[in-house]
C-alpha positions, -999 to 999 in steps of 0.1 A, spaced: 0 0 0 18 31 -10 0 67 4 16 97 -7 29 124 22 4 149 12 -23 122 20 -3 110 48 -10 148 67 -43 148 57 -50 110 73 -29 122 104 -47 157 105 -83 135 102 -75 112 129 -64 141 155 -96 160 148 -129 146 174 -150 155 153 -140 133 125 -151 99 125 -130 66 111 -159 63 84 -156 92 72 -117 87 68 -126 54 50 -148 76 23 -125 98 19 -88 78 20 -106 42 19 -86 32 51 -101 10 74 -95 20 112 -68 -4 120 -49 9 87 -50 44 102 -37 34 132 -10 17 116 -1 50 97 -4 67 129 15 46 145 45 46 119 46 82 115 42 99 151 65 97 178 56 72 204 48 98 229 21 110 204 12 79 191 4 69 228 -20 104 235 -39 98 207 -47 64 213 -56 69 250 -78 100 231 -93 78 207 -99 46 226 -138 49 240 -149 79 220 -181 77 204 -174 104 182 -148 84 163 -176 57 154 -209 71 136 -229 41 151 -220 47 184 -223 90 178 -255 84 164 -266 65 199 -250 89 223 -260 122 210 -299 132 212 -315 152 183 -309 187 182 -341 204 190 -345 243 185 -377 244 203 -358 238 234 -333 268 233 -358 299 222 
């Protein structure tokens, strides 16, 4: 599998962001979550590598199935 650096940033920059989930890195890159971690993994320092994955591990926001459970519907009615 050959990714070239410009990608590479953009995966990296994906996966650091909350609000981007690992399916919408897979429509975008087509890079399952493991593959991303391996990317992450190979090109951060372990320090970093370590933060993010202690970030990442248990967020709902990085899985839509699991966002779509924990977050109730926004409703307007309720803040006029």
């Amino acid at each position: 599998m050959y990714i070239m650096q410009d990608n590479i940033d953009n995966i990296i920059k994906l996966a650091w962001s909350d609000k981007t989930s690992f399916e919408k890195i897979k429509r975008i890159h087509g890079l399952t979550e493991s593959e991303v971690i391996k990317i992450m993994r190979k090109n951060l320092r372990s320090r970093s590598f370590k933060l993010w994955r202690t970030r990442v591990n248990g967020r709902t926001r990085k899985h839509e199935k699991k966002r779509s459970l924990s977050e109730k519907p926004f409703k307007l009615e309720s803040y006029v």
